[in-house]
C-alpha positions in Angstrom: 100.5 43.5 -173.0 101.8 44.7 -176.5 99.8 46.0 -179.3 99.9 44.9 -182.6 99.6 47.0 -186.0 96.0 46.4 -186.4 95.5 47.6 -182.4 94.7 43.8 -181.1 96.2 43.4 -177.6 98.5 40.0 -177.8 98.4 37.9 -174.8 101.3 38.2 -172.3 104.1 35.2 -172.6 103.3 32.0 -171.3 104.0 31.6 -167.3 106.4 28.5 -169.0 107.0 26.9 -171.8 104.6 24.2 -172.1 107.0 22.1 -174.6 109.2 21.1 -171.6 106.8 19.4 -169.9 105.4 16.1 -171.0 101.7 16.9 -171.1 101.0 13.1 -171.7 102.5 11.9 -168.7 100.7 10.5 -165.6 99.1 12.9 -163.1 101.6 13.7 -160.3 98.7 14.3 -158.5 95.0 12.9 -159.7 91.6 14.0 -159.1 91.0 11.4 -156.1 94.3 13.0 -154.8 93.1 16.9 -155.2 89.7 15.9 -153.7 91.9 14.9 -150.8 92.6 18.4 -150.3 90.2 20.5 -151.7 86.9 20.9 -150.3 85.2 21.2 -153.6 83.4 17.9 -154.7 80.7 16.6 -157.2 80.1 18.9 -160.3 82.0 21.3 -158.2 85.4 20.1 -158.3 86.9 21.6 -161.3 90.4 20.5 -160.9 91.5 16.9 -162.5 95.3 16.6 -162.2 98.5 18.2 -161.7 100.8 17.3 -164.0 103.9 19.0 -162.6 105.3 21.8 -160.0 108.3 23.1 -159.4 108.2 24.3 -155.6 111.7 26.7 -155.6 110.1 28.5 -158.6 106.7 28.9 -157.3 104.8 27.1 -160.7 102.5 24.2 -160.9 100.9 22.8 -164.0 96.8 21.5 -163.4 94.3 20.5 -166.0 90.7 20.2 -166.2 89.4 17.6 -168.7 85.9 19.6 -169.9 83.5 16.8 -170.8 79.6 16.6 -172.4 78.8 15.6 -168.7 79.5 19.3 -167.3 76.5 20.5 -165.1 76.5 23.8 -166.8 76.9 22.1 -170.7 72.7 21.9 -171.2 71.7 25.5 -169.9 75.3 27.5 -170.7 74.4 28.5 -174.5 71.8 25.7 -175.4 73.5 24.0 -179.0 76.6 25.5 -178.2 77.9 24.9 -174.9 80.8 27.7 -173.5 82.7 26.9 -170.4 81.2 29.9 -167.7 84.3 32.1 -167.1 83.3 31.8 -163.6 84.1 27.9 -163.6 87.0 29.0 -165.4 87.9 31.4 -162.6 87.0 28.9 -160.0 89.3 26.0 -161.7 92.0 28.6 -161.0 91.1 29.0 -157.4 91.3 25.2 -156.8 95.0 25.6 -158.6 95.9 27.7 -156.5 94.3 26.3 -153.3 95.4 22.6 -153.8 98.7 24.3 -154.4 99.4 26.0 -151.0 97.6 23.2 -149.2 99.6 20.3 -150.6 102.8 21.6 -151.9 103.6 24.2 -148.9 101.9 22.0 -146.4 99.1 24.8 -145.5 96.3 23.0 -143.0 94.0 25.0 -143.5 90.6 25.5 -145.4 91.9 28.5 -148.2 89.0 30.3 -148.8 88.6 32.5 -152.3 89.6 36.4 -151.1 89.7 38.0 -154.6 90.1 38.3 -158.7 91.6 40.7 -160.6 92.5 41.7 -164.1 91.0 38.8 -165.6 90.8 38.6 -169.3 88.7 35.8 -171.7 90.2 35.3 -174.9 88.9 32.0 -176.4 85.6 29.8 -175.2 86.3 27.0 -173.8 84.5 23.9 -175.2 83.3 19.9 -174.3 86.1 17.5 -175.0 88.9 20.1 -174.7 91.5 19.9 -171.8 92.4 23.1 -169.7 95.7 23.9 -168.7 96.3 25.4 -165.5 99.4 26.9 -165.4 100.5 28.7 -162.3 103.0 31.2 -160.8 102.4 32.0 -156.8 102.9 35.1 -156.2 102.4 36.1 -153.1 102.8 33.9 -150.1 102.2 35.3 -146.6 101.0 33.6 -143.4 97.3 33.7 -144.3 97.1 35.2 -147.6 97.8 33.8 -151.1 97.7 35.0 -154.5 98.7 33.7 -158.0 99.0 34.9 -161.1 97.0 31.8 -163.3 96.7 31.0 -166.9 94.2 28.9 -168.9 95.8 27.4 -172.3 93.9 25.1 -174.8 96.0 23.4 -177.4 98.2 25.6 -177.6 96.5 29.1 -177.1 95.4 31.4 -173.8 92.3 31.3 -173.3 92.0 32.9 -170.2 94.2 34.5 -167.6 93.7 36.5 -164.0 95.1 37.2 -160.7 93.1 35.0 -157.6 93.7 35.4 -154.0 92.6 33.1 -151.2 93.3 33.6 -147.0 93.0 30.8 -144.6 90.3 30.8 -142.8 
């Protein structure tokens, strides 16, 4: 992190640069296909594509379309619906999950295991999309962690560390 002349802590760099990636491009994996993988289901899936990965580098790009239809959008700030940072946090754990499990061929279930340093810049609105972009950063038999970061036309929203260990 860097500080600016007024004392307002920037955001760290992007994990990638977003502009070499077509963001308007088909899914390389769709929501049917993530729900293939990931447990989560109903108003709990919270993952809708992945647009891109590259596996050498350890990065993967996901989305989440937030819509009016959100189960949290009537009681999360009446008038003003916010995106929980916890369903933030838990769209980052389905990165991450669907990630190991599909990219690295992982069978089985990867359960959360942790969170750390997470920071909430923006809210998070209805009828934005959330990027997703990932770096894995630790990849051991059972254990699993990646450094994740939420962008919304343009700007970090969010970012954190999540774990997860098969179980």
């Amino acid at each position: 992190m860097r500080a600016t002349d007024k004392g307002a802590i920037m955001p760290p760099p992007l994990l990638f640069d977003l502009s070499q990636i077509d963001l308007s491009a088909e899914p390389v994996f769709d929501r049917d296909s993530i729900l293939g993988v990931n447990a989560q289901s109903y108003e709990m899936q919270q993952l809708d594509g992945i647009l891109w990965y590259d596996k050498e580098k350890r990065l993967v790009l996901g989305y989440k379309d937030v819509t009016d239809k959100e189960f949290w959008v009537r009681g999360h700030i009446p008038g003003r619906p916010l995106m929980p940072a916890v369903i933030m946090v838990e769209s980052a754990a389905q990165l991450l999950s669907f990630f190991v499990k599909k990219i690295y061929e992982i069978e089985a279930f990867i359960g959360f295991a942790g969170i750390e340093g997470a920071k909430f810049r923006y809210p998070v609105v209805p009828g934005e999309r959330l990027y997703l972009l990932g770096h894995l950063t630790k990849f051991k038999s059972r254990k699993y962690s990646a450094r994740i970061q939420g962008v919304v036309n343009g700007t970090m929203v969010f970012e954190t560390d999540v774990s997860g260990m098969a179980v």
